[in-house]
Every structure is written in C-alpha cells, then in structure tokens.
C-alpha positions as CSV (number, residue, x, y, z in Angstrom):
1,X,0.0,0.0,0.0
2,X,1.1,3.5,-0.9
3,X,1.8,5.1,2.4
4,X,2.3,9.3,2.7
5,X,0.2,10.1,5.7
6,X,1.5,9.7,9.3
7,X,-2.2,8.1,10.0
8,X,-1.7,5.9,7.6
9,X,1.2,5.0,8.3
10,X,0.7,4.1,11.7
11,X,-1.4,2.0,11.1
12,X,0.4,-0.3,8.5
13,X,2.8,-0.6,11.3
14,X,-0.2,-1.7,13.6
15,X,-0.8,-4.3,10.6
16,X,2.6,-5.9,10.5
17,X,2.9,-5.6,14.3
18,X,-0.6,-8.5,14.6
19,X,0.4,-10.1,11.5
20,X,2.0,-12.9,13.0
21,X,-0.4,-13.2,15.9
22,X,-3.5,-14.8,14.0
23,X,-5.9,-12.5,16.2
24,X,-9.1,-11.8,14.6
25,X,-9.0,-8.1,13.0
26,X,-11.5,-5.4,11.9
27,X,-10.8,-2.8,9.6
28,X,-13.4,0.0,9.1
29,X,-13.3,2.6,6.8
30,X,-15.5,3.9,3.6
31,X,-16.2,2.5,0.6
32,X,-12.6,2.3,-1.6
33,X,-10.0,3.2,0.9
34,X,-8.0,0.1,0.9
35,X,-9.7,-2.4,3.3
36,X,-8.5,-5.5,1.3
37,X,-5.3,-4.3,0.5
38,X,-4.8,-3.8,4.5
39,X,-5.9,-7.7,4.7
40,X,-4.0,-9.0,2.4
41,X,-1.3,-7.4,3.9
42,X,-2.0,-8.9,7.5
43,X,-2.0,-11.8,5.0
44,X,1.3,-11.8,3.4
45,X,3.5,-10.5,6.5
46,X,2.1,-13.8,8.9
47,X,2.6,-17.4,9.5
48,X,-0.3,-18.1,7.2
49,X,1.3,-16.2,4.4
50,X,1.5,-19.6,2.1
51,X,-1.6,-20.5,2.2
52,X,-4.7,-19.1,0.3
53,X,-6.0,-15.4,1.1
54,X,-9.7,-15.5,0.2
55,X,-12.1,-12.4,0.3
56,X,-15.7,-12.6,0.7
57,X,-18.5,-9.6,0.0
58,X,-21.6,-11.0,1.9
59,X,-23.6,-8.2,0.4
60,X,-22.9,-9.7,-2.9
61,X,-24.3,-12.9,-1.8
62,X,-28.3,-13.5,-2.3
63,X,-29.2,-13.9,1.5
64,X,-30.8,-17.3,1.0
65,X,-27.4,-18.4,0.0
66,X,-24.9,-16.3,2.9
67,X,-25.2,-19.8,5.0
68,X,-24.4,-22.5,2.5
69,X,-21.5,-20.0,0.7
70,X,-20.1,-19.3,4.1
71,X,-20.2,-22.8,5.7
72,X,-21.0,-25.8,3.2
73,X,-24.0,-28.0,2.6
74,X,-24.4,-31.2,2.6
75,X,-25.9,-33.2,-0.6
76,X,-29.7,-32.6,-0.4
77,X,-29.6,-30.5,2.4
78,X,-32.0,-28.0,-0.1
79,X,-33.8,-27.7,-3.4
80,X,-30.5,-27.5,-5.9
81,X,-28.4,-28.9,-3.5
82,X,-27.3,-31.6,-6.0
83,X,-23.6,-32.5,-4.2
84,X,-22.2,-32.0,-1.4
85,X,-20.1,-28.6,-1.4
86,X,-17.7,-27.1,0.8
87,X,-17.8,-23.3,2.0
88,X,-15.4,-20.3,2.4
89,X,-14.6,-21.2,5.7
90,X,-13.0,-24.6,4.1
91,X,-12.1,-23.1,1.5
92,X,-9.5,-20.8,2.9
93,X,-8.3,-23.9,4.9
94,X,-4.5,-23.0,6.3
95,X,-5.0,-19.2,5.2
96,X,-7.2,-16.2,5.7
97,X,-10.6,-15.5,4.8
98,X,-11.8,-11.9,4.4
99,X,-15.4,-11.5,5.4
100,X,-15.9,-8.0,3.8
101,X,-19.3,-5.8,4.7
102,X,-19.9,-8.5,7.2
103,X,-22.6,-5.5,8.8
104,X,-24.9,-7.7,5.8
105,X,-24.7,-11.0,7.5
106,X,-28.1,-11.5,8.1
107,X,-28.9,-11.2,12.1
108,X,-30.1,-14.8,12.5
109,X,-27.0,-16.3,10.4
110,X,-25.1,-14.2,13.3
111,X,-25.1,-16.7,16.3
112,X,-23.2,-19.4,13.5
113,X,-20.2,-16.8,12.8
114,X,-19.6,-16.2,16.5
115,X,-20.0,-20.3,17.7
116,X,-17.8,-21.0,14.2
117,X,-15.0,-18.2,15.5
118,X,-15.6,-19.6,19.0
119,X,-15.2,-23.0,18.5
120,X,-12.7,-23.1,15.2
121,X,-15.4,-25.0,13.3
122,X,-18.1,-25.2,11.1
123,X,-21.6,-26.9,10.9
124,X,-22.5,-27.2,7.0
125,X,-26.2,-26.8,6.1
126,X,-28.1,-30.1,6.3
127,X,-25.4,-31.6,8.6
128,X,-24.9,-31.9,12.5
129,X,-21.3,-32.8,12.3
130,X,-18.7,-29.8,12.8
131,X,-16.5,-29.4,10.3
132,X,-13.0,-28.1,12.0
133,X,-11.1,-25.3,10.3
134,X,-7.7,-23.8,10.9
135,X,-8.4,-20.7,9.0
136,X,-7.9,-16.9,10.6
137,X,-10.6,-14.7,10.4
138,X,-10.5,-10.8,9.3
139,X,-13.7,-9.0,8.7
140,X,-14.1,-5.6,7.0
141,X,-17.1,-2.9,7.1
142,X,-17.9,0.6,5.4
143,X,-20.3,0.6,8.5
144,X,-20.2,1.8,12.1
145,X,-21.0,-1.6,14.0
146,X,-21.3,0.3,17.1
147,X,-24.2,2.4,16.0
148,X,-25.7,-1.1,14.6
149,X,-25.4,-3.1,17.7
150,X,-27.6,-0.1,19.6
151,X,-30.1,-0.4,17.1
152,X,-29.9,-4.1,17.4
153,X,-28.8,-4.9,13.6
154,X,-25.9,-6.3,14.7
155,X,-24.9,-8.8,17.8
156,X,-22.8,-6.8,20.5
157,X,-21.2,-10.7,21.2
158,X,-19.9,-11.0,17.6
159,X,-18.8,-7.6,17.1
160,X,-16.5,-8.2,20.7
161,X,-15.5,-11.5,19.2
162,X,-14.2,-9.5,15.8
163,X,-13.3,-6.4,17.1
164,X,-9.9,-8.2,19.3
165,X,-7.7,-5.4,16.9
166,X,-9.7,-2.1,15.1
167,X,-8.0,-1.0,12.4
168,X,-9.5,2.6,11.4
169,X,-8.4,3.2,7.6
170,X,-8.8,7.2,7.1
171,X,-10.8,8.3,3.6
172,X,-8.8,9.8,0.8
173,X,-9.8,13.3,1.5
174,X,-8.4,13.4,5.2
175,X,-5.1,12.5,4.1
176,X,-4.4,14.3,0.9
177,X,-0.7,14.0,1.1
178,X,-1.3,10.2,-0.4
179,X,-2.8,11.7,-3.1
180,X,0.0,12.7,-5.2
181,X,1.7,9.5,-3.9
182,X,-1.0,7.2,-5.6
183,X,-2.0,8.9,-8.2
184,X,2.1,8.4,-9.5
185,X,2.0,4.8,-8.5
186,X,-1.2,4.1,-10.7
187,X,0.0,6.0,-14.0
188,X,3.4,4.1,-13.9
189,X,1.0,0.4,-13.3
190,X,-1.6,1.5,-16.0
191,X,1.7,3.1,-17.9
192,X,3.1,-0.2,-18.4
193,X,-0.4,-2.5,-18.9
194,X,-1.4,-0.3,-21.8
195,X,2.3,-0.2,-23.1
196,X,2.4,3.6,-23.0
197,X,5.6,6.0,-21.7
198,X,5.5,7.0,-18.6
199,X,4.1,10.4,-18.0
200,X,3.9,13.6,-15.6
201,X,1.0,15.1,-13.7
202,X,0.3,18.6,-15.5
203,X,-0.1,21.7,-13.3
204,X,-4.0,21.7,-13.9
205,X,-4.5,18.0,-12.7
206,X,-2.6,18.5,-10.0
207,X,-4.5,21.4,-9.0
208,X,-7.8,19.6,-9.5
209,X,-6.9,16.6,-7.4
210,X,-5.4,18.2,-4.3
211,X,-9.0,20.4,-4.5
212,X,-11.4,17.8,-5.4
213,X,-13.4,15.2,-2.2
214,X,-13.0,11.7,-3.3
215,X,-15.8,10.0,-2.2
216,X,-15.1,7.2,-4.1
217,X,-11.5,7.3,-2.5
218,X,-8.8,5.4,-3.6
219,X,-10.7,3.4,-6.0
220,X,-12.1,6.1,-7.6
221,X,-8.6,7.6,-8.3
222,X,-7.3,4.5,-9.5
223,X,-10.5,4.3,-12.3
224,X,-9.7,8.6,-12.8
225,X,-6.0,8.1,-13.7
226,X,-6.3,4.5,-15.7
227,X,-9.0,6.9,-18.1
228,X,-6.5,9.7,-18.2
229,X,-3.5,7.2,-18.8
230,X,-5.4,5.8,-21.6
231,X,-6.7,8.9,-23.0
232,X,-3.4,11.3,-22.7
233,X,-1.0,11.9,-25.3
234,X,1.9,13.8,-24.8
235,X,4.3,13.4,-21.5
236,X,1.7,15.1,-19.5
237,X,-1.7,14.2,-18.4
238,X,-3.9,17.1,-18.2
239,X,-7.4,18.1,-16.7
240,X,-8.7,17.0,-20.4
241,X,-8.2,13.6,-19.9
242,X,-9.9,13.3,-16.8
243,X,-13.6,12.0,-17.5
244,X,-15.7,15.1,-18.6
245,X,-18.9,14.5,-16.6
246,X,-16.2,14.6,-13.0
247,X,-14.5,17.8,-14.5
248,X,-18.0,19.4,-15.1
249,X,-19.5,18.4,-11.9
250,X,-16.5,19.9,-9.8
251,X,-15.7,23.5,-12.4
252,X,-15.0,25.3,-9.6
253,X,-11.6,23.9,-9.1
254,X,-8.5,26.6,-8.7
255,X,-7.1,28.5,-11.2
256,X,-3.6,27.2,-10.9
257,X,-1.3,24.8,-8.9
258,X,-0.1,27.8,-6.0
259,X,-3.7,28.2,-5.4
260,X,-4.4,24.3,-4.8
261,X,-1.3,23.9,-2.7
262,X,-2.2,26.8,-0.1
263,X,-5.6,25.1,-0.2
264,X,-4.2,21.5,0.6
265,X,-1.6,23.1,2.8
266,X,-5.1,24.7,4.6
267,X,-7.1,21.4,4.8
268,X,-4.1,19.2,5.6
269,X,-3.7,21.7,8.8
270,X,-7.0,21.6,9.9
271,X,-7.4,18.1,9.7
272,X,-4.5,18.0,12.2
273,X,-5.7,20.4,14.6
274,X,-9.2,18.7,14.5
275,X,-7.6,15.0,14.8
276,X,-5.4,16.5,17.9
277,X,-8.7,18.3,19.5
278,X,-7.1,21.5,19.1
279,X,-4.0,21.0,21.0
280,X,-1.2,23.1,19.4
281,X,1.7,20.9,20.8
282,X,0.5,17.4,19.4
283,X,-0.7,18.8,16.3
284,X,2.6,20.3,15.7
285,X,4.7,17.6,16.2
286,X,2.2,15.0,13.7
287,X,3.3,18.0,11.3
288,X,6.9,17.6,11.9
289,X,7.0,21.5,12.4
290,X,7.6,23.9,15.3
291,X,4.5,25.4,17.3
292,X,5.5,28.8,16.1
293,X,5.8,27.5,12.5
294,X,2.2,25.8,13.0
295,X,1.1,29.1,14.4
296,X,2.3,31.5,11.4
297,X,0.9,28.4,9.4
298,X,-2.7,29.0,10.8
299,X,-2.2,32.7,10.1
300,X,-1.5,33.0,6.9
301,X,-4.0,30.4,5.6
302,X,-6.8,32.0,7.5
303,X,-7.4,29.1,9.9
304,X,-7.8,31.8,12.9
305,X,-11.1,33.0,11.4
C-alpha cells in the first residue's frame, strides 16, 4: 500500500505488528480506501502467508445463500443442493478469509459466525457434524458496528468477538498528502499494462486533485488516472483527460497549482488540529513542524477565522 500520511502510516505498522499473531482483525473505513489491501497485507506478513488469502463480500451474496456459501452444505440439504459442497470457511483452509461488509450478514446467520469463531469450526447446512477449520478470520465494514449493535442490527457478542484489533483506515480526503503518492504509483501500473511512456501530472491535474473530495477514495482515483493514462497523449496528463462528466461536476476547481497547494496546505492543517482536538503541541509535532511554525501556518491560511 502507498503510504504518505503519518495516519496511515501508523497503522500499516499496527498491521505488520498483529500479522504474525492470528488474532481476529476489523478494519473500518469507507467504501474504496484500501480495506482488502490492508488484509491481504496482514496476510502476506504472517505465519499463514502460504496459504490461500480469500475475500468474501456477503452483500454480494443473495441472502438465501450467505449460510451454505459461508459454511457448506451437505448433498440434499435444499432444493438445488445436487452434491455436497464445501464453503469459504473450508475453503480458505491453512490461510485467511476476508469477510468484507460482514454489517450484511443476516442477524439470524449471526449466532453461526460467532459459535464457528468460537469453536474453530463449522456446521454445514443439512449436517450436525462440525467441520474443524484452521483458517484466521479478518472482517471488513464501510459501517459503524457500534451504532448497529444499539439499534440491534448487529450482535454486540460478535462484534467483541471481531473487534480483538480495530483497524480505522482514514478516507482519501483526510489525508491528501497520499494523493500525489498514488495517483504516480497508478499512471506508472496502468503506464506499463497499456504499453504507454510513462508520464507527468500537469499543473491543472494536479490542481484539480489536491481540490477535489473523493468520495469514491482510492478506487475512484485508481478508475480517474487508468481513463486519463489511456486517454493522454503527450508526456503530461492534463485536466482534459480526466472523464468530462467529473471535470464538469467539480468547475470550480482553482485556477492554478499555487492556489491548490495553499488550499491543501489549509485542509491538511485543519485536519490536524481537528484529529489533535485543538492541542497546538500534538498537532505540531504530527506535522513535523515547530509550534511557532504551525502558528504563522494557521495565520497566513486563514485558519484563525
């Protein structure tokens, strides 16, 4: 993962530190900001790291089906159930399984996750006979599971059971200094896979990025520069090869790079000061700058007001 931001990467070093302890992780954080690529990276630096990494989207799974996908069924245990077939849980067998969106797992499937973390095994649909599985669990939501567990959507029993290490994965716009970071990395990938030279980020799209939200985070950038890669011609990619209906939504962007760096400089500030509560000291020293330097810093960029 492309790390700029201190958040960030603190918390990669939080991921490497529980890699090798099998613990059961969470990672929250919205749609497209890396959740899997955090897993996987659990994955790859622990003792499990040779055997399969598997990811699951239960909201992509018709609910009727969440129970035989996630723990097997025996033959004839349902209408269609023509063989016997194993589930994710087996699947994944040595490795890790990713149980991404797990907020969708419907509340009555619940009690089965927690007895299957609980007891390191699973009871296949039509069958009484637990299945053991040596597999390490990491589940992944764009949700809050706290607010669903007081509106009883989600079992307060489970979410302790998944919730052993919380990894918080910051969206795009709150750490803007990655921006620049990824946004390289992804024209040099899509450089090579469409056999193109390797190109610059003009003044104008550099000014439009370090202005504009991400909502869709660091997916949507990845889709944004793999259009302009394949679009651009030249040694520079421009504003006109971003997609036209994102440039027209957003025309309000600034007039030229100085103006997007004093606005980034601005946002990157504040976001400190609002992640440190205000306190001058910490928020200086996450910056990497003196108090006095923060203090001009809030002056000049109209922070005071």
């Amino acid at each position: 993962m492309i790390v700029g931001s201190r958040t960030l990467a603190r918390i990669m070093v939080l991921a490497a530190k529980v890699a090798p302890t099998g613990c059961t992780v969470l990672i929250t954080g919205e749609t497209g900001t890396g959740k899997e690529v955090v897993a996987r990276t659990i994955h790859d630096h622990g003792n499990r790291s040779n055997g399969p990494f598997l990811a699951v989207n239960i909201s992509n799974i018709p609910e009727n089906l969440i129970e035989s996908q996630l723990f097997g069924h025996t033959h004839g245990a349902f209408t269609g159930a023509d063989s016997t077939r194993e589930g994710v849980f087996v699947s994944a067998e040595t490795g890790t399984l990713l149980l991404d969106e797990v907020d969708d797992l419907p509340l009555h499937l619940q009690p089965k996750l927690l007895r299957a973390l609980e007891t390191k095994a699973v009871h296949p649909v039509g069958s009484d006979c637990p299945r053991p599985v040596d597999v390490r669990i990491i589940a992944a939501t764009s949700q809050n599971l706290d607010s669903l567990t007081e509106q009883g959507k989600f079992r307060l029993d489970l979410f302790y059971r998944l919730n052993v290490i919380h990894l918080e994965i910051p969206p795009l716009r709150e750490r803007p200094e990655d921006i620049p970071l990824l946004a390289n990395y992804f024209i040099d990938r899509f450089s090579r896979v469409f056999r193109k030279s390797s190109k610059a980020l003009g003044p104008d799209a550099q000014a439009f990025m370090l202005r504009y939200s991400w909502p869709g985070n660091v997916r949507e950038l990845e889709h944004v520069i793999e259009h302009a890669v394949i679009l651009s011609e030249g040694d520079q990619i421009g504003l006109k090869d971003f997609p036209d209906e994102l440039v027209a939504a957003h025309s309000d962007y600034p007039d030229n790079l100085k103006q997007a760096v004093s606005e980034f400089k601005r946002a990157f500030v504040k976001s400190t000061l609002d992640r440190c509560h205000g306190d001058s000291d910490e928020a200086a020293r996450e910056l990497g700058i003196s108090v006095s330097t923060l203090y001009r810093t809030i002056e000049t960029t109209s922070l005071a007001s």
